[in-house]
C-alpha positions as CSV (number, residue, x, y, z in Angstrom):
1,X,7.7,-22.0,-13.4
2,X,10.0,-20.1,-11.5
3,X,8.7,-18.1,-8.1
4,X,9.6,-16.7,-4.8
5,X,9.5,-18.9,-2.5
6,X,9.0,-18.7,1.2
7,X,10.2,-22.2,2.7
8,X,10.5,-21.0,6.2
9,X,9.5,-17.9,8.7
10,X,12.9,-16.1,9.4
11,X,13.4,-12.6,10.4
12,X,16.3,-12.1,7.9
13,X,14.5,-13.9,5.3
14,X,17.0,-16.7,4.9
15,X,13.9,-18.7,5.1
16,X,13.2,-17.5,1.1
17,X,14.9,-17.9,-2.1
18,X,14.1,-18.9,-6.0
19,X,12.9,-22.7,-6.6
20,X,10.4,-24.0,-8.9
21,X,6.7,-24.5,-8.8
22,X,3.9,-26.0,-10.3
23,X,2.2,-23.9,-13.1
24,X,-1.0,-23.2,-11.1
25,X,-4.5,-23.9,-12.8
26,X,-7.3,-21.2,-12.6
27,X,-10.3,-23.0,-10.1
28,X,-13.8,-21.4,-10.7
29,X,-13.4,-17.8,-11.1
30,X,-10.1,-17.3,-11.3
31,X,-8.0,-16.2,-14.3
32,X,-4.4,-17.0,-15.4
33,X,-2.1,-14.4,-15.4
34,X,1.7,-14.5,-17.1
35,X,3.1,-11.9,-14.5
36,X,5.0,-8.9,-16.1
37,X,5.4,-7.3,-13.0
38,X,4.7,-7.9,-9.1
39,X,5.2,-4.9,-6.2
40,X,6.7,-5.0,-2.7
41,X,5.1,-4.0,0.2
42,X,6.1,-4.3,3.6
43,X,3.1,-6.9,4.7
44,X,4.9,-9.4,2.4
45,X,8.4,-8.8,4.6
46,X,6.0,-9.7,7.9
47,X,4.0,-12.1,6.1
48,X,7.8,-14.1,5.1
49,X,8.3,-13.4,9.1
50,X,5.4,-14.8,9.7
51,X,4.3,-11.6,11.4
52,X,1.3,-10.2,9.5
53,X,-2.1,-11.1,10.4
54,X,-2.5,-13.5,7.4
55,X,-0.6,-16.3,8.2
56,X,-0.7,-18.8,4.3
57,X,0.5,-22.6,4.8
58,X,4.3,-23.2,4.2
59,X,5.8,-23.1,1.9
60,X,4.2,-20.3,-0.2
61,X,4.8,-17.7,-2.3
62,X,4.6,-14.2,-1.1
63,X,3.3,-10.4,-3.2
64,X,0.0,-9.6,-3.4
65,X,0.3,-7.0,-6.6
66,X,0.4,-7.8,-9.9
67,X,0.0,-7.0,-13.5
68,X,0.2,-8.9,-16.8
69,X,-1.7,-10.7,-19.4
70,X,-4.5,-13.0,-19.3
71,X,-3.5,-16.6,-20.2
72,X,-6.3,-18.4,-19.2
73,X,-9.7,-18.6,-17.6
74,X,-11.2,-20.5,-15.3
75,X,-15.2,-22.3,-14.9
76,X,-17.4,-19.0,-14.4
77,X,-15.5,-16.0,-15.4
78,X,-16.2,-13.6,-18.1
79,X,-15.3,-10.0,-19.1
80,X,-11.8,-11.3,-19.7
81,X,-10.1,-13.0,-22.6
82,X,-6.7,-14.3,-23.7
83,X,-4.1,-11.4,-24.2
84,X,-5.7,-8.6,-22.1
85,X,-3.3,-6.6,-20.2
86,X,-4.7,-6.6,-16.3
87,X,-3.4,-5.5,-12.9
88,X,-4.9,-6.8,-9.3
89,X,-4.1,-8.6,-6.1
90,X,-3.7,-12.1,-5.2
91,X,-3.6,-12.9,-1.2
92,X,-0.8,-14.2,-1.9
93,X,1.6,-15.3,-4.9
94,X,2.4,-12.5,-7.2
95,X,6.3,-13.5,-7.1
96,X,6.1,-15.9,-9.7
97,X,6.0,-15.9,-13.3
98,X,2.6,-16.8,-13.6
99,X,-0.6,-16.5,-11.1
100,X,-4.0,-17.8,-10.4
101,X,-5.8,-14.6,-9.3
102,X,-10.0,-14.4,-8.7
103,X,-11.0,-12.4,-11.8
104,X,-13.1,-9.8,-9.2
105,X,-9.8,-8.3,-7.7
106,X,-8.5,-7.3,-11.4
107,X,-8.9,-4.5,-13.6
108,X,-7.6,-3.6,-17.0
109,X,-4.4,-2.0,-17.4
110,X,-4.6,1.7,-17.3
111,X,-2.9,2.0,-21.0
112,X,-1.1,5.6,-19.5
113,X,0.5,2.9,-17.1
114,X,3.5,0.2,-17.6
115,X,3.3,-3.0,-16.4
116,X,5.0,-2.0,-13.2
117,X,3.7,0.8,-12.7
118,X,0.3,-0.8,-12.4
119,X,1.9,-3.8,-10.6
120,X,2.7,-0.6,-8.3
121,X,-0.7,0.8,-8.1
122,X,-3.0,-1.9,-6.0
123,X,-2.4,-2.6,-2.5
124,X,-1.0,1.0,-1.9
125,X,-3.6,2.9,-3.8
126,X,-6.6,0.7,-2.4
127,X,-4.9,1.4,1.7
128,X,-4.9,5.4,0.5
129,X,-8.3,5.1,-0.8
130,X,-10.2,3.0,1.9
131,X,-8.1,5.5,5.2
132,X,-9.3,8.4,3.4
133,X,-12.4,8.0,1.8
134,X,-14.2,4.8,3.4
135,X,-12.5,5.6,6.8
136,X,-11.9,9.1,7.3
137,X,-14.3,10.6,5.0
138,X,-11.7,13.4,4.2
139,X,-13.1,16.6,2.5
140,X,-11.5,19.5,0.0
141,X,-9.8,22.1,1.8
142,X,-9.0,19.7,4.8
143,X,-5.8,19.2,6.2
144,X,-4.1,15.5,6.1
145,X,-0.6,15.1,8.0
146,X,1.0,11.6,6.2
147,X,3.8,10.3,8.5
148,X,6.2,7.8,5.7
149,X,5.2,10.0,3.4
150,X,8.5,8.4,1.8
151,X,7.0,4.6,0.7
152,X,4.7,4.0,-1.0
153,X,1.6,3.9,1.0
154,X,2.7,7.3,2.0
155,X,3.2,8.8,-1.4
156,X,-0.1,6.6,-2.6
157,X,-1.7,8.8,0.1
158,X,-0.4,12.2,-0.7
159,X,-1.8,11.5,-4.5
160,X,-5.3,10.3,-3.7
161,X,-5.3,13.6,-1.1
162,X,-4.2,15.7,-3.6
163,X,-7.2,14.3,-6.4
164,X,-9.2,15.0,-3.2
165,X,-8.5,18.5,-2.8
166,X,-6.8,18.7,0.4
167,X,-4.0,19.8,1.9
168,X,-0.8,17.6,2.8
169,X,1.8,18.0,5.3
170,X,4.2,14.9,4.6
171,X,6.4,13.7,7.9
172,X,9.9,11.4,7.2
173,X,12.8,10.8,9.7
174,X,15.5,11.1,6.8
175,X,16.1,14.2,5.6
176,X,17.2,13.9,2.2
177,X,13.9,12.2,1.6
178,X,12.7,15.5,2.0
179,X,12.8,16.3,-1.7
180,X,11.2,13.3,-2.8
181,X,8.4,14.0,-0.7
182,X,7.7,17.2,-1.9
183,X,7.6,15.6,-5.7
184,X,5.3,13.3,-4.6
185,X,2.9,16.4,-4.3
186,X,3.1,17.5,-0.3
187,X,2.4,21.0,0.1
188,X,4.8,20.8,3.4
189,X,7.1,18.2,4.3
190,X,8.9,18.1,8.4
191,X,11.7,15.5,9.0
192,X,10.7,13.9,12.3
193,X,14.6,14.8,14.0
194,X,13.0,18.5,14.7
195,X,9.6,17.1,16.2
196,X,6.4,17.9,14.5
197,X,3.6,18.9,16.7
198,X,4.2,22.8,16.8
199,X,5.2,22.5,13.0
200,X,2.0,20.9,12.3
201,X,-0.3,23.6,14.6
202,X,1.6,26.3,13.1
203,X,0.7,25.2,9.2
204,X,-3.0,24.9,10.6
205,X,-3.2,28.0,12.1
206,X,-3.1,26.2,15.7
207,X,-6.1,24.0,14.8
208,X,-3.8,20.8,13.9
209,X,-4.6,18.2,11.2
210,X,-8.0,17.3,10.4
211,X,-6.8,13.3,9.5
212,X,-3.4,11.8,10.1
213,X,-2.3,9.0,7.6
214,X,-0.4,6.6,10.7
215,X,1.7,3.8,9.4
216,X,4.1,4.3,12.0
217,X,2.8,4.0,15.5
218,X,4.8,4.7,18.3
219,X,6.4,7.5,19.6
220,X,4.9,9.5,16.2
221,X,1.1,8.5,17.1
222,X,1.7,9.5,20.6
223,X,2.8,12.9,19.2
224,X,-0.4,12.7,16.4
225,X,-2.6,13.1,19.5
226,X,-1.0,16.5,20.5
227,X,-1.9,18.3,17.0
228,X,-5.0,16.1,15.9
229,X,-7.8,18.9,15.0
230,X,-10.9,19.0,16.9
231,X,-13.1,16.3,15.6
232,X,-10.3,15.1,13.5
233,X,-9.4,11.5,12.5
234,X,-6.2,9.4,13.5
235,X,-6.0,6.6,10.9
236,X,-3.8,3.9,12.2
237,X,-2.3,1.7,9.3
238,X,0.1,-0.3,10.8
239,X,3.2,-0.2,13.2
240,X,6.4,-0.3,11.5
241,X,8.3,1.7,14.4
242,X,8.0,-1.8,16.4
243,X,5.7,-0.4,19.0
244,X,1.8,-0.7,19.4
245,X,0.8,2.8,20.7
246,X,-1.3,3.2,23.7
247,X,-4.5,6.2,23.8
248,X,-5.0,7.7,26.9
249,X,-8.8,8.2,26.5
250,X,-8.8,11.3,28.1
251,X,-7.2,12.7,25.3
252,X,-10.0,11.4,22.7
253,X,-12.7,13.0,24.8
254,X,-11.4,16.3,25.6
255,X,-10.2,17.2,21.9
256,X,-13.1,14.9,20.5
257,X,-11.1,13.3,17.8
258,X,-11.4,9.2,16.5
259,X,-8.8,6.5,15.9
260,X,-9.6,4.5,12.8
261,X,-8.1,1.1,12.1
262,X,-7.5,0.2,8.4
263,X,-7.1,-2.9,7.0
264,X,-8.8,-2.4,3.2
265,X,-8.4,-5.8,2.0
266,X,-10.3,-6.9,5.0
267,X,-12.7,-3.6,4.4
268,X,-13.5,-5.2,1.1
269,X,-14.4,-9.1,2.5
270,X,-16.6,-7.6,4.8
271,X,-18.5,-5.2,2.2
272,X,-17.9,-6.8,-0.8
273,X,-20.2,-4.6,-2.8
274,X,-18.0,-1.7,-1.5
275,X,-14.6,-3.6,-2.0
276,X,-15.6,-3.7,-6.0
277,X,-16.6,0.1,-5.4
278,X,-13.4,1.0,-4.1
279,X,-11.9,-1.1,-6.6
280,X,-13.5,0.8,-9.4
281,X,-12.5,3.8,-7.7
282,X,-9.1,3.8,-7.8
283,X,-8.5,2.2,-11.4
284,X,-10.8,5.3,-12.3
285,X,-8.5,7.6,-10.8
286,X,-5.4,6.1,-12.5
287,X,-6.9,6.0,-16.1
288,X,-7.6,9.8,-16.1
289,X,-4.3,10.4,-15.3
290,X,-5.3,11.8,-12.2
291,X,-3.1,9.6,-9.4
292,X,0.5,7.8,-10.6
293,X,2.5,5.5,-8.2
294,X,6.2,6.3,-8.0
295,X,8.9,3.4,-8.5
296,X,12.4,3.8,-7.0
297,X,13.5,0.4,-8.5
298,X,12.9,-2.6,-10.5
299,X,14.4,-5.8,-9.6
300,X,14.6,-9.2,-11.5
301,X,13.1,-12.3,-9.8
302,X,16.1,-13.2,-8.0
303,X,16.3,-10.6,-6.3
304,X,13.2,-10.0,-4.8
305,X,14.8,-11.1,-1.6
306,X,16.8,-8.3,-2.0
307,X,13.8,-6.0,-1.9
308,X,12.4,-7.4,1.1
309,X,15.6,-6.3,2.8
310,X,15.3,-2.6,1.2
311,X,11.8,-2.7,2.6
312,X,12.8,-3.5,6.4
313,X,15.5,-0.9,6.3
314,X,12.9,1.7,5.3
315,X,15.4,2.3,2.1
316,X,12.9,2.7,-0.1
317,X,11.4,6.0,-1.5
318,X,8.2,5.3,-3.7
319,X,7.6,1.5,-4.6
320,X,9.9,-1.5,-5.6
321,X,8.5,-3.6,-8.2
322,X,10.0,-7.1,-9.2
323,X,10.0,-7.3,-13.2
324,X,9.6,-10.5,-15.1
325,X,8.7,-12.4,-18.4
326,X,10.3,-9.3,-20.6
């Protein structure tokens, strides 16, 4: 079968192109998916730079969502057959035409949803989900601040804040992503250029944000701390600015506010019975119509590499999704 494949760790990716691999075989409780669709996120470009956390043998093949049909099952699964239409995550090896995935990360396609738009949905949506509900325990009426509001853990957060009930204030440094934004459902949106904390205080009536959705890191969490709401929650999601911010602890105590970490994959191994909660919460939320991922582009197989590229240069609004087996 045909897949992405990651030969070698490179920062430009020249380490990763189209080959052929073996067709895989579902082990004990996995199924067999023909891959319609897989998404992009930006832990695949660090995990292809060998950057990320997880760290698979070479050569491998990189994405971690999915969705497609069932082909086959393996020794101990059931609640699947042949033909169904499913979406999940695979940890990793999405970016191929076919996938061995463990039936417990999948879920039936919403039907309201195309294959790429569910292939869109898991990684994103379960981040959102786990930061705000597991982590941050944010409430209706509350006030979130998402910085990359633009991608698609960003926008995946403004939805699952709105279905929430709260409030959103979306932050980007490019302002003609300022539009897109505010279609994604942010009740304000600041481009970074003007600076954010007296924006932010003023929206909240000088209180600041109750939780801040921080992908970013950097000079922007640095900033976070100067309008974080009493007893509010900083949610660190990863560091794409390049810099691992520092807390000066003084600042926790005397406006008495928390820095999360997230990592929901991880939140899920550790409690799985609250993984397959989370799991089931989500897929809930996209079958009554209630959350939608947004997809700026879909790319063929080839140019998945392509994608990767899009994602380091922060040129993507919404999701990419690679599109197969049509």
């Amino acid at each position: 079968m045909k897949a992405v494949i990651c030969h070698t760790l490179s920062e430009d990716f020249s380490g990763v192109g189209i080959g052929d691999v073996p067709l895989p075989a579902p082990g004990t409780g996995e199924v067999l998916v023909r891959v319609r669709a897989a998404g992009l996120n930006y832990p695949d470009t660090l995990m292809c730079q060998g950057l990320y956390q997880h760290k698979p043998p070479l050569p491998f093949v990189p994405g971690m969502d999915l969705a497609g049909e069932v082909v086959e099952l393996g020794p101990e699964v059931s609640g699947f057959r042949k033909g169904y239409a499913v979406a999940g995550t695979v940890r990793p090896g999405a970016l191929a035409e076919f996938a061995a995935v463990p039936a417990e990360n999948l879920r039936p396609k919403p039907e309201i949803y195309s294959f790429a738009e569910a292939a869109a949905y898991p990684i994103a949506y379960l981040t959102a989900w786990v930061s705000l509900v597991r982590r941050a325990n944010l409430q209706a009426g509350e006030t979130l601040l998402v910085h990359g509001a633009s991608g698609g853990t960003g926008q995946a957060a403004i939805d699952v804040a709105r279905a929430l009930g709260a409030t959103v204030i979306g932050t980007t440094a490019n302002p003609a992503k300022a539009d897109a934004i505010r279609g994604f459902g942010a009740d304000h949106v600041l481009v970074l250029e003007d600076g954010f904390r007296q924006a932010v205080k003023d929206l909240t009536g000088g209180l600041g944000a109750d939780v801040i959705f921080d992908p970013v890191g950097g000079d922007i969490f640095d900033e976070s701390t100067r309008c974080i709401a009493f007893d509010g929650r900083i949610l660190v999601i990863g560091f794409t600015s390049g810099r691992f911010a520092q807390l000066p602890t003084n600042l926790a105590l005397i406006k008495g506010f928390s820095v999360m970490g997230v990592r929901a994959g991880e939140y899920g191994r550790r409690f799985p019975e609250r993984g397959r909660e989370n799991l089931d919460a989500i897929w809930r939320l996209a079958a009554e119509g209630k959350t939608r991922p947004h997809i700026q582009a879909e790319l063929p197989l080839d140019q998945a590499v392509e994608g990767f590229r899009m994602l380091q240069g922060r040129q993507a609004v919404g999701k990419l999704v690679v599109t197969m087996n049509e």
